[in-house]
CHARMM internal coordinates of N, CA and C (Angstrom, degrees):
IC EDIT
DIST 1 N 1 CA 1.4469
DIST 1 CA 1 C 1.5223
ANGL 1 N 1 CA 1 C 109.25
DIST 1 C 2 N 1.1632
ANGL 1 CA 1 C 2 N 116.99
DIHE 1 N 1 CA 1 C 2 N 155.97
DIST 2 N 2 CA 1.3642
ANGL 1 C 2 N 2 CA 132.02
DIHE 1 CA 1 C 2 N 2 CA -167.79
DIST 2 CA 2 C 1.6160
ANGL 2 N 2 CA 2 C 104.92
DIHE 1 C 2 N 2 CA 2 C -95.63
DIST 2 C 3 N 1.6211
ANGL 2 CA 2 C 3 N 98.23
DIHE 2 N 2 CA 2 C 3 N 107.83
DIST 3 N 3 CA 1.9316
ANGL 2 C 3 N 3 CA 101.60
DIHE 2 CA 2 C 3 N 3 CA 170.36
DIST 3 CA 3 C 1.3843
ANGL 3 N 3 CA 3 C 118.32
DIHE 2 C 3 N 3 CA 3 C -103.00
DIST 3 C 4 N 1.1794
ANGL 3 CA 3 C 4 N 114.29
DIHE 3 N 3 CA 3 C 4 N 112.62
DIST 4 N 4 CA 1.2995
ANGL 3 C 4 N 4 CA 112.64
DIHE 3 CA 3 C 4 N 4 CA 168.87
DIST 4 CA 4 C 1.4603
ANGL 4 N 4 CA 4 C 117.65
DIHE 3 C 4 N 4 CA 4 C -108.07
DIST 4 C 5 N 1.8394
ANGL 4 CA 4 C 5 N 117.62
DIHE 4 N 4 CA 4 C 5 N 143.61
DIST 5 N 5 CA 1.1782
ANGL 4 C 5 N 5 CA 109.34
DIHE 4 CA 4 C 5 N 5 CA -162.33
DIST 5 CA 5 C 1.8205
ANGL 5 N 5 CA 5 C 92.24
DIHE 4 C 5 N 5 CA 5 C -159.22
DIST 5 C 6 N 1.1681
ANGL 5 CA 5 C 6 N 104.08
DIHE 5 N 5 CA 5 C 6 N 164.22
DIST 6 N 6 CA 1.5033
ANGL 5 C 6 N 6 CA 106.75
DIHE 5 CA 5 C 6 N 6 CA -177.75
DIST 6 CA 6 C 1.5620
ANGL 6 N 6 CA 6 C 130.67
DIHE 5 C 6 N 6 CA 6 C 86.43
DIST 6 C 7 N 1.0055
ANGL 6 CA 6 C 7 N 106.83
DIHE 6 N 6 CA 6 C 7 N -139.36
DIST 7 N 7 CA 1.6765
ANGL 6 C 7 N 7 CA 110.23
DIHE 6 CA 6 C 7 N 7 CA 162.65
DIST 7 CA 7 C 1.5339
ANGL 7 N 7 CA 7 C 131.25
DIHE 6 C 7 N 7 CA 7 C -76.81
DIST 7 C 8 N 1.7739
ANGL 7 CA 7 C 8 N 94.10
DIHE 7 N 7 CA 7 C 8 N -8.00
DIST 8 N 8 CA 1.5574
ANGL 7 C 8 N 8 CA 88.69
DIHE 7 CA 7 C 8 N 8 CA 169.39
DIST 8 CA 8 C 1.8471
ANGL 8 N 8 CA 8 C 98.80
DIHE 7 C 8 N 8 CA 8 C -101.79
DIST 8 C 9 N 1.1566
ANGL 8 CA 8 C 9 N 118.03
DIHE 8 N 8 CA 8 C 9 N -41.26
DIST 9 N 9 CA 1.4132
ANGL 8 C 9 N 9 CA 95.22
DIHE 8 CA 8 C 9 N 9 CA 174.00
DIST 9 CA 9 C 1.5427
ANGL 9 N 9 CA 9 C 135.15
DIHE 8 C 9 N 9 CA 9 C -79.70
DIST 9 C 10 N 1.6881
ANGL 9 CA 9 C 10 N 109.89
DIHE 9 N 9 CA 9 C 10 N 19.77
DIST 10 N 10 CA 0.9500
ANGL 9 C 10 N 10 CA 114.05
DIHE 9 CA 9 C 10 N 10 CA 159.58
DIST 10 CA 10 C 2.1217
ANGL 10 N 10 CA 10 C 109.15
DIHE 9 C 10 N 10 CA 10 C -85.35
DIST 10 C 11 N 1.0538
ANGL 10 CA 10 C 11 N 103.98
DIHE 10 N 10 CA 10 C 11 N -31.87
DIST 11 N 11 CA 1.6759
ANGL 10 C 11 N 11 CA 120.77
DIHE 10 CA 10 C 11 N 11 CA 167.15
DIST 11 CA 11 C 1.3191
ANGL 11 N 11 CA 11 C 105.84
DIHE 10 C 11 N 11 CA 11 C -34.37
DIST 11 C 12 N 1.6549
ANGL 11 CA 11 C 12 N 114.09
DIHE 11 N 11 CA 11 C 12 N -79.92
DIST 12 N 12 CA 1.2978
ANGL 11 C 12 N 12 CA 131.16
DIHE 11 CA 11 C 12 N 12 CA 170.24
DIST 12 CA 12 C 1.4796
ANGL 12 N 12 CA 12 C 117.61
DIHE 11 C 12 N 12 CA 12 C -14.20
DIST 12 C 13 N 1.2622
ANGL 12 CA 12 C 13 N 98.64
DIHE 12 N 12 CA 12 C 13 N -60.32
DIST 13 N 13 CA 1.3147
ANGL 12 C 13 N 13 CA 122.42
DIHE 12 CA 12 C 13 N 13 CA -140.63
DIST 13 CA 13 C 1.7865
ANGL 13 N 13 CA 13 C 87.54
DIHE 12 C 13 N 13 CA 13 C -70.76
DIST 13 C 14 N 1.3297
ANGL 13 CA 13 C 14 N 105.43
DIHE 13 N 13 CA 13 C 14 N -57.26
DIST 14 N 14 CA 1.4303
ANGL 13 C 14 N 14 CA 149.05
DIHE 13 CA 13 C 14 N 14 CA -164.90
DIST 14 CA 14 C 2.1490
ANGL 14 N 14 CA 14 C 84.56
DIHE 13 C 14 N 14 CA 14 C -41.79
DIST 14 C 15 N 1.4831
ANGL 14 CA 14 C 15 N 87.35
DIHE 14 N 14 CA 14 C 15 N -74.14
DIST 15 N 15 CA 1.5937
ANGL 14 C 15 N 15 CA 85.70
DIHE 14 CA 14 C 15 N 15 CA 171.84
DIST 15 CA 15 C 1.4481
ANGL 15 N 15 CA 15 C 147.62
DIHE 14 C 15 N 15 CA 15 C -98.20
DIST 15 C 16 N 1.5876
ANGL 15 CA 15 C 16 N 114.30
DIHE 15 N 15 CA 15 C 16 N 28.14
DIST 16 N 16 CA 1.2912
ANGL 15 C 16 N 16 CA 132.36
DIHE 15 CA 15 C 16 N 16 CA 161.55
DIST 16 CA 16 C 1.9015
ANGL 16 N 16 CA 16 C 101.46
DIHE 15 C 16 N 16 CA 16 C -83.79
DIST 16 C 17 N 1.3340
ANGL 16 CA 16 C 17 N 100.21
DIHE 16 N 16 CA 16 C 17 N -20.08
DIST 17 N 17 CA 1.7974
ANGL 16 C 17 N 17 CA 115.17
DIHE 16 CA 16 C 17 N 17 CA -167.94
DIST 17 CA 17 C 1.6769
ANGL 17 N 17 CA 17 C 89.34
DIHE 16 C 17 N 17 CA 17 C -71.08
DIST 17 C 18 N 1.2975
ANGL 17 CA 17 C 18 N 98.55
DIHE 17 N 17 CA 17 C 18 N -69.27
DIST 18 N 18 CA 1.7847
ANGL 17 C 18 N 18 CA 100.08
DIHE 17 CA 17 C 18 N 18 CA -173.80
DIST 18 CA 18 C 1.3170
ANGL 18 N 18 CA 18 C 116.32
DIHE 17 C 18 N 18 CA 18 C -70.69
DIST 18 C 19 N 1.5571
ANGL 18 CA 18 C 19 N 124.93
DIHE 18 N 18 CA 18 C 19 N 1.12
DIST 19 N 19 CA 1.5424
ANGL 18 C 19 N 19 CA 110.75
DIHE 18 CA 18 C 19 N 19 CA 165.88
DIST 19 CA 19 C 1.6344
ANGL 19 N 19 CA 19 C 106.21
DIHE 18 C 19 N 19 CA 19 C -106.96
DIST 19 C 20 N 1.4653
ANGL 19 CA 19 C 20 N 118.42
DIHE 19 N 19 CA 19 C 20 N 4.04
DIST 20 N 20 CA 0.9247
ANGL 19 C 20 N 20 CA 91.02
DIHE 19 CA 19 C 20 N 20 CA 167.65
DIST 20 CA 20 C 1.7997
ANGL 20 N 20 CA 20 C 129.60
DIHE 19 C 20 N 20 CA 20 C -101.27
DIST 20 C 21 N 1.9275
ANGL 20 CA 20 C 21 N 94.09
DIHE 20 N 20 CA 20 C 21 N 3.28
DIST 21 N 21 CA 0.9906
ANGL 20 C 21 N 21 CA 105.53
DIHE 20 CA 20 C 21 N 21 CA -166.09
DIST 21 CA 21 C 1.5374
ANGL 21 N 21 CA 21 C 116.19
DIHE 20 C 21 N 21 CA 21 C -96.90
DIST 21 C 22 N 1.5950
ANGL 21 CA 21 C 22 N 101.72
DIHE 21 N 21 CA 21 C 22 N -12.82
DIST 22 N 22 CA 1.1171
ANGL 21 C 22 N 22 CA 142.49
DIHE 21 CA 21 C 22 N 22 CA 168.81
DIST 22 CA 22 C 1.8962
ANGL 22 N 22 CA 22 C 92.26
DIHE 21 C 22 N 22 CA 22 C -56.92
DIST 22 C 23 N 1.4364
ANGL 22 CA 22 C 23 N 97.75
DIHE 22 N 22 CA 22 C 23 N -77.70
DIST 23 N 23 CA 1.9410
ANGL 22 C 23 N 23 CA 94.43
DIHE 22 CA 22 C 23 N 23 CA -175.60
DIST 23 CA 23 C 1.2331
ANGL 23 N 23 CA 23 C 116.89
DIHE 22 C 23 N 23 CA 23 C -52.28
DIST 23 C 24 N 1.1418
ANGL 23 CA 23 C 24 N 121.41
DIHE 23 N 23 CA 23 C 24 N -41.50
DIST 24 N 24 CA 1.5938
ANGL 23 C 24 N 24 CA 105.00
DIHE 23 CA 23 C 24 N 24 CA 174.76
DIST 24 CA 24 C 1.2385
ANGL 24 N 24 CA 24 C 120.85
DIHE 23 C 24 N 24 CA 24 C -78.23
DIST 24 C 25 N 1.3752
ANGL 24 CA 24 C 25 N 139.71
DIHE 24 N 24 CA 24 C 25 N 11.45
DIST 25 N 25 CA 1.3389
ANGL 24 C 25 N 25 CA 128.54
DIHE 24 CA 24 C 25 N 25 CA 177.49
DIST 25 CA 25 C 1.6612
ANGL 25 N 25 CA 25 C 90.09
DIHE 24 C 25 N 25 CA 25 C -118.65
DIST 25 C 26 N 1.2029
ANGL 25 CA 25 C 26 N 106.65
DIHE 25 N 25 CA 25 C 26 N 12.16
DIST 26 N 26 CA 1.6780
ANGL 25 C 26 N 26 CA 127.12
DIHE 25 CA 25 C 26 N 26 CA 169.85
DIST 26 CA 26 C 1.9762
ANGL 26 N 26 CA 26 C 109.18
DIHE 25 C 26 N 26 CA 26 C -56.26
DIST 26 C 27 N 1.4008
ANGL 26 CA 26 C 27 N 126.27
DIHE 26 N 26 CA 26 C 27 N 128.50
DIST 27 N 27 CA 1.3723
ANGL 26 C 27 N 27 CA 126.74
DIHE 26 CA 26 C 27 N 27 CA 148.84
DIST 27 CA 27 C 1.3671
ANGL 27 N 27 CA 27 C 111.58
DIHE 26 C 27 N 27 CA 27 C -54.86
DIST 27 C 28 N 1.4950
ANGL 27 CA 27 C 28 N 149.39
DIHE 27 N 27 CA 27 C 28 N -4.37
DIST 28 N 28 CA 0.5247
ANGL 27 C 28 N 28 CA 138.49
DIHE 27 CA 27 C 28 N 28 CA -179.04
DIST 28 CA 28 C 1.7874
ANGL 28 N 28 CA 28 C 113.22
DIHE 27 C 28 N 28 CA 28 C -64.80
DIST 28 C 29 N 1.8505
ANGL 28 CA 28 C 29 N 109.57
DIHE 28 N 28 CA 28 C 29 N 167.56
DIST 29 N 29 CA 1.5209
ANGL 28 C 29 N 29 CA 109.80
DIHE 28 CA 28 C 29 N 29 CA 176.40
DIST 29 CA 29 C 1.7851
ANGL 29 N 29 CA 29 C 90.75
DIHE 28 C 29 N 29 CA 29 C -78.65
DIST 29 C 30 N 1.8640
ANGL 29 CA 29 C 30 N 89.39
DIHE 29 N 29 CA 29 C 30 N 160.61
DIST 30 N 30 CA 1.6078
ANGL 29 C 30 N 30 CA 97.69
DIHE 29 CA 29 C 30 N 30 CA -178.49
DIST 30 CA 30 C 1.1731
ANGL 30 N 30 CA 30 C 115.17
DIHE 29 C 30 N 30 CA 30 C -82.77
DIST 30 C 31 N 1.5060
ANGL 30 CA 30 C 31 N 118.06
DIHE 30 N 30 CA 30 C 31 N -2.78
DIST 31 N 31 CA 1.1974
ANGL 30 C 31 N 31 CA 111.82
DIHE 30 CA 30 C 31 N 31 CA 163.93
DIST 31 CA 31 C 2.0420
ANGL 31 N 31 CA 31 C 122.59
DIHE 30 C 31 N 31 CA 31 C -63.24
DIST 31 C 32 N 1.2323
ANGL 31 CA 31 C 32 N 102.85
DIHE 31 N 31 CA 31 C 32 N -48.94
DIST 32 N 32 CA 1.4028
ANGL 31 C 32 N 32 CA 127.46
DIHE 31 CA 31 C 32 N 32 CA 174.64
DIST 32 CA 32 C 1.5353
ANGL 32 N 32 CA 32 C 116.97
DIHE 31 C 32 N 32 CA 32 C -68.48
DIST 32 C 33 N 1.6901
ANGL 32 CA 32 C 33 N 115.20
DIHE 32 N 32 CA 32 C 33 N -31.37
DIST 33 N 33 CA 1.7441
ANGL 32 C 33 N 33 CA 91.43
DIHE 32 CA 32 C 33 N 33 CA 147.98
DIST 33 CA 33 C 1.3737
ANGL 33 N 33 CA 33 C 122.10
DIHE 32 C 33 N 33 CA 33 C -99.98
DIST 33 C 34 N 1.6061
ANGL 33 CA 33 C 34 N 126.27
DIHE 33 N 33 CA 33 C 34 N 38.41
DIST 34 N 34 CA 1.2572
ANGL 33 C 34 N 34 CA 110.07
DIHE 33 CA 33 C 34 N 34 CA 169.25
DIST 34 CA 34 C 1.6021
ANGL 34 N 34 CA 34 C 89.24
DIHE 33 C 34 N 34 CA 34 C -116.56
DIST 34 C 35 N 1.2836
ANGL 34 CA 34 C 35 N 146.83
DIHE 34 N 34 CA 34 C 35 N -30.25
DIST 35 N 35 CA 1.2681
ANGL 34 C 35 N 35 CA 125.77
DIHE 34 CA 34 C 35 N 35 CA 135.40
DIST 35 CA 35 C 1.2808
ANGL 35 N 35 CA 35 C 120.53
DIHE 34 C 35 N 35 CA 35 C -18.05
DIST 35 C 36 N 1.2679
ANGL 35 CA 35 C 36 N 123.98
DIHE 35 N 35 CA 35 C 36 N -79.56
DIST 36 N 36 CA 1.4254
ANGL 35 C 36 N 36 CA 134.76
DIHE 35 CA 35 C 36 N 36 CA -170.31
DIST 36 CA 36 C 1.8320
ANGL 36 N 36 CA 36 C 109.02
DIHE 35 C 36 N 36 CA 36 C -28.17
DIST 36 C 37 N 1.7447
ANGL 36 CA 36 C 37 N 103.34
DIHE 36 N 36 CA 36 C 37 N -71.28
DIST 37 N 37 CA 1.1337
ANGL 36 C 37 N 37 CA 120.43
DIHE 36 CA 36 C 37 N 37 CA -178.51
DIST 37 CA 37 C 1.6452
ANGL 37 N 37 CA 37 C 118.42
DIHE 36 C 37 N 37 CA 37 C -53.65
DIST 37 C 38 N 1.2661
ANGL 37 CA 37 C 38 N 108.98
DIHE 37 N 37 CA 37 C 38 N -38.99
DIST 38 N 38 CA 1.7465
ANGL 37 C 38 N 38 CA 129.13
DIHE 37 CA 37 C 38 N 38 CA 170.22
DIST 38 CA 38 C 1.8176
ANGL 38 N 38 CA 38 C 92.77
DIHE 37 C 38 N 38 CA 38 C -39.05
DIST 38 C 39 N 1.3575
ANGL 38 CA 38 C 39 N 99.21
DIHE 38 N 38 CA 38 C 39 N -67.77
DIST 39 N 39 CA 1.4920
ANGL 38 C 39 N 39 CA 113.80
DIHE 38 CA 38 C 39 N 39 CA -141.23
DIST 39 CA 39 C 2.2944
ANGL 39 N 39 CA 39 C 96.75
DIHE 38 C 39 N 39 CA 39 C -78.32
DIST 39 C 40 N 1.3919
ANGL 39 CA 39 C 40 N 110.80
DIHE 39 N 39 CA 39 C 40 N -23.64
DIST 40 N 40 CA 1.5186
ANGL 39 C 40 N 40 CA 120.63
DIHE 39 CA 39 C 40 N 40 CA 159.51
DIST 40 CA 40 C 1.8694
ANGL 40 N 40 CA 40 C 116.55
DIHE 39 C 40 N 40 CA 40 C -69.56
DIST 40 C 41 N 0.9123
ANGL 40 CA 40 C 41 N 102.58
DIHE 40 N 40 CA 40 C 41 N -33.64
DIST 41 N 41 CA 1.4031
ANGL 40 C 41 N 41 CA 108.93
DIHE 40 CA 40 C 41 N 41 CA 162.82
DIST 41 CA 41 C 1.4121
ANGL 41 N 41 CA 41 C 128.18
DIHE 40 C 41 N 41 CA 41 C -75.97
DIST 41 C 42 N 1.0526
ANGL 41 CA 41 C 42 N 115.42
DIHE 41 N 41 CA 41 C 42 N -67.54
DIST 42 N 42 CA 1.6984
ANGL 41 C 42 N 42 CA 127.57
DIHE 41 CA 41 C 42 N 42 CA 173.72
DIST 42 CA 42 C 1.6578
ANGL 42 N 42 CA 42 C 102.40
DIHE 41 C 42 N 42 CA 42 C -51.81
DIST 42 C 43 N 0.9218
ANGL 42 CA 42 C 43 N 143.69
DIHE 42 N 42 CA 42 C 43 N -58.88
DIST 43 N 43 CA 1.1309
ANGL 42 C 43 N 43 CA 158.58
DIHE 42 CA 42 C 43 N 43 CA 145.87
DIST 43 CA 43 C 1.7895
ANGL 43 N 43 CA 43 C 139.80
DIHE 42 C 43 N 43 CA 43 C -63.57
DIST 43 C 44 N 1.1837
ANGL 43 CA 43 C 44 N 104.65
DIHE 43 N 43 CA 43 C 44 N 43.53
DIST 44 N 44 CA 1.7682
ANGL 43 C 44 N 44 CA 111.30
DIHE 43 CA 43 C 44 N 44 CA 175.54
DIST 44 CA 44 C 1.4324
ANGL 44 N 44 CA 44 C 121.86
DIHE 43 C 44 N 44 CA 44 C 6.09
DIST 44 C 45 N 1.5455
ANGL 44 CA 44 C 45 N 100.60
DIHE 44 N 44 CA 44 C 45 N -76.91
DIST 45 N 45 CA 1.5553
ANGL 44 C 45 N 45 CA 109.09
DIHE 44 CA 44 C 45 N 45 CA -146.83
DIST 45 CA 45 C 1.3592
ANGL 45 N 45 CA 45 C 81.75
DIHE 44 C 45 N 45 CA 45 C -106.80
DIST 45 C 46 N 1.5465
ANGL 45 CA 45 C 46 N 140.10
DIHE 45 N 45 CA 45 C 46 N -36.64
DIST 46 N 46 CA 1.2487
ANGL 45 C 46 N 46 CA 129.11
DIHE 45 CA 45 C 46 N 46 CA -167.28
DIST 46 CA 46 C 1.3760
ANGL 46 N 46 CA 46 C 99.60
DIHE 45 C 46 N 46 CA 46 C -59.89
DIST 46 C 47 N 0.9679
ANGL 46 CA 46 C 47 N 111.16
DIHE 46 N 46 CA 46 C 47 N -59.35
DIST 47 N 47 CA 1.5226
ANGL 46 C 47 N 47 CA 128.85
DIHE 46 CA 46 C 47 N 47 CA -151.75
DIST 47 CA 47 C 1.6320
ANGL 47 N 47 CA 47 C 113.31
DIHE 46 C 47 N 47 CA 47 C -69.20
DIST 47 C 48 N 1.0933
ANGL 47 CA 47 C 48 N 99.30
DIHE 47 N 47 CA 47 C 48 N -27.74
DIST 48 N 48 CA 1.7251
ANGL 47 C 48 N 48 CA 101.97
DIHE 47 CA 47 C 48 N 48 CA 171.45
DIST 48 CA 48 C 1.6731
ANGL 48 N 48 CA 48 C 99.76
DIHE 47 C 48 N 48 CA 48 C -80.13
DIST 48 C 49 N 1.0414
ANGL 48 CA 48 C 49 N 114.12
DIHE 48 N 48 CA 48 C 49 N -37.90
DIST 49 N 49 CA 1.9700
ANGL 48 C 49 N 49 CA 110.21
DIHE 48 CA 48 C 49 N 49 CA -174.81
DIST 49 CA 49 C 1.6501
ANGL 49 N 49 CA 49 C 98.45
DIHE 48 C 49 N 49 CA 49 C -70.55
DIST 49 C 50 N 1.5801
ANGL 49 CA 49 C 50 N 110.60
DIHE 49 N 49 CA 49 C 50 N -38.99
DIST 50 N 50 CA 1.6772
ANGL 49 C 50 N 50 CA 94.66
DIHE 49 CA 49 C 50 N 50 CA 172.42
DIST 50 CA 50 C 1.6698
ANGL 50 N 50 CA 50 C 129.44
DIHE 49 C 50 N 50 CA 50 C -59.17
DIST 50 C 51 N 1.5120
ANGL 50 CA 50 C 51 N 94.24
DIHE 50 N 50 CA 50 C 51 N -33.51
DIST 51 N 51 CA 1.5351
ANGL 50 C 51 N 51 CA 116.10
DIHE 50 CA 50 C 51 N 51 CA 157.22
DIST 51 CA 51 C 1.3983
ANGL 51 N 51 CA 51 C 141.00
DIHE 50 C 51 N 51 CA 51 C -44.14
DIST 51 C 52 N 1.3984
ANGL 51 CA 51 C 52 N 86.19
DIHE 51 N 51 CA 51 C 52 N -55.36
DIST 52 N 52 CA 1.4632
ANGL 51 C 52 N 52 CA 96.99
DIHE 51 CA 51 C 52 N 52 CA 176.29
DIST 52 CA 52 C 1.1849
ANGL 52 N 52 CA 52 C 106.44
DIHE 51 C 52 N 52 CA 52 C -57.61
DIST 52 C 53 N 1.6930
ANGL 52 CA 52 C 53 N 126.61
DIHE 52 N 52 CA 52 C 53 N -76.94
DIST 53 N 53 CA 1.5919
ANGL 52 C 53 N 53 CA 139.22
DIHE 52 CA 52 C 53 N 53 CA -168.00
DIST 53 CA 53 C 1.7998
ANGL 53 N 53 CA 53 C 97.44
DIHE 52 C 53 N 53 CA 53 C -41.06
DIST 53 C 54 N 1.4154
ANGL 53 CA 53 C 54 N 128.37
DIHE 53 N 53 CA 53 C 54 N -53.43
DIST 54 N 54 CA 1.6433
ANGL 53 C 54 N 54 CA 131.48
DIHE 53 CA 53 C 54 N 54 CA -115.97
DIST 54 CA 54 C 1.5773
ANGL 54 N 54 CA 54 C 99.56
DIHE 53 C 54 N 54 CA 54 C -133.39
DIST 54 C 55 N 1.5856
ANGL 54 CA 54 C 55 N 101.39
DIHE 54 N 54 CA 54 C 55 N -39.84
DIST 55 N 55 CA 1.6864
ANGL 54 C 55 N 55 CA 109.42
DIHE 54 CA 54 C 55 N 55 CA -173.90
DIST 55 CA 55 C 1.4060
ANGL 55 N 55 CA 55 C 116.85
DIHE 54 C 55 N 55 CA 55 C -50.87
DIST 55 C 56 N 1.6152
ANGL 55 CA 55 C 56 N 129.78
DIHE 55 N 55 CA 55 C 56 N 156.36
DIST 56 N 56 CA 1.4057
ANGL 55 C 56 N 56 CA 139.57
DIHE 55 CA 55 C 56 N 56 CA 151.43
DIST 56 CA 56 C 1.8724
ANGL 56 N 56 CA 56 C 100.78
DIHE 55 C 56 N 56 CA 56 C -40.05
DIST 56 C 57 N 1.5770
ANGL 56 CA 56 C 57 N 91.56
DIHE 56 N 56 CA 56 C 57 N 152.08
DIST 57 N 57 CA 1.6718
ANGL 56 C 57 N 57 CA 102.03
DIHE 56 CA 56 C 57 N 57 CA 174.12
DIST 57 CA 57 C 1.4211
ANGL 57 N 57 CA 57 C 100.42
DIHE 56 C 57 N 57 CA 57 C -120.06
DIST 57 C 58 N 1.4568
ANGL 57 CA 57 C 58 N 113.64
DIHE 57 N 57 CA 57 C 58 N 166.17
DIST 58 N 58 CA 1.1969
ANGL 57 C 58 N 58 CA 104.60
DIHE 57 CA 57 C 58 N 58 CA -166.75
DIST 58 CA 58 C 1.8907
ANGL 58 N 58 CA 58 C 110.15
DIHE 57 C 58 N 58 CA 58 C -81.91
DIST 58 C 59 N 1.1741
ANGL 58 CA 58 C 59 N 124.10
DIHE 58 N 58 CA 58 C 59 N -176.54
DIST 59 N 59 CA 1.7730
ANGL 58 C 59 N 59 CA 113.53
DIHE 58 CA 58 C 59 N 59 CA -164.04
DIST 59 CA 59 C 1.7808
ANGL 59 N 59 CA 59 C 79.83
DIHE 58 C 59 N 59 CA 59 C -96.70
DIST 59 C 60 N 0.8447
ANGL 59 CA 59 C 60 N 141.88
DIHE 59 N 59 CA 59 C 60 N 19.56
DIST 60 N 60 CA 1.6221
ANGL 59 C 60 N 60 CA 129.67
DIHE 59 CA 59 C 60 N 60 CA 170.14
DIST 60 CA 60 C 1.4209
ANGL 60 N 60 CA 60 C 134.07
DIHE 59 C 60 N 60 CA 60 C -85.47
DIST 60 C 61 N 1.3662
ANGL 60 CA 60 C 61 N 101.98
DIHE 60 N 60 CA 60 C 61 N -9.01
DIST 61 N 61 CA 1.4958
ANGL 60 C 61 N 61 CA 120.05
DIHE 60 CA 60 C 61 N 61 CA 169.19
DIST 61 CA 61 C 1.2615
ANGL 61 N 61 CA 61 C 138.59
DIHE 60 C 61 N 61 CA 61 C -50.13
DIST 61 C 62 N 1.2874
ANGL 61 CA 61 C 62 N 150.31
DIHE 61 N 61 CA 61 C 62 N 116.91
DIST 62 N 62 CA 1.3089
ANGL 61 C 62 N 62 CA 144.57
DIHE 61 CA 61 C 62 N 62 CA -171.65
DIST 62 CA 62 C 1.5293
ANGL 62 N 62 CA 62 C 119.79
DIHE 61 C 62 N 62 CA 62 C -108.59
DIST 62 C 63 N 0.9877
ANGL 62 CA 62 C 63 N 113.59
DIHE 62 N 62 CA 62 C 63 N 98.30
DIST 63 N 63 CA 1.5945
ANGL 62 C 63 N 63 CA 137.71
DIHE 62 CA 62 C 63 N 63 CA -173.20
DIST 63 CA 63 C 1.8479
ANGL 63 N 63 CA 63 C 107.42
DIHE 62 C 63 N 63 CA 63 C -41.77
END
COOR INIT
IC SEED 1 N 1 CA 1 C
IC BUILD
């Protein structure tokens, strides 16, 4: 299993924080960011790279 510790899992940590804060200020339904957030949690590093590419953005964006 994969340990991460130190300055890289302060990184991690750093950006599972902003994607998850990212999904909830998400348009998305609340069903689909409590998936989202489930699947950033349970999964660290996966789950933020699924995020990144696939995840809700937050509704603050200007086109």
């Amino acid at each position: 299993m994969l340990e991460i510790s130190g300055i890289g899992g302060l990184i991690i940590l750093a950006l599972d924080i902003w994607a998850i804060v990212s999904i909830i200020g998400s348009s998305a339904s609340t069903g689909k960011k409590v998936l989202w957030v489930l699947l950033v949690l349970i999964l660290p590093i996966l789950g933020f790279i699924i995020w990144l590419f696939a995840g809700p953005r937050s509704g603050t964006r200007v086109a």
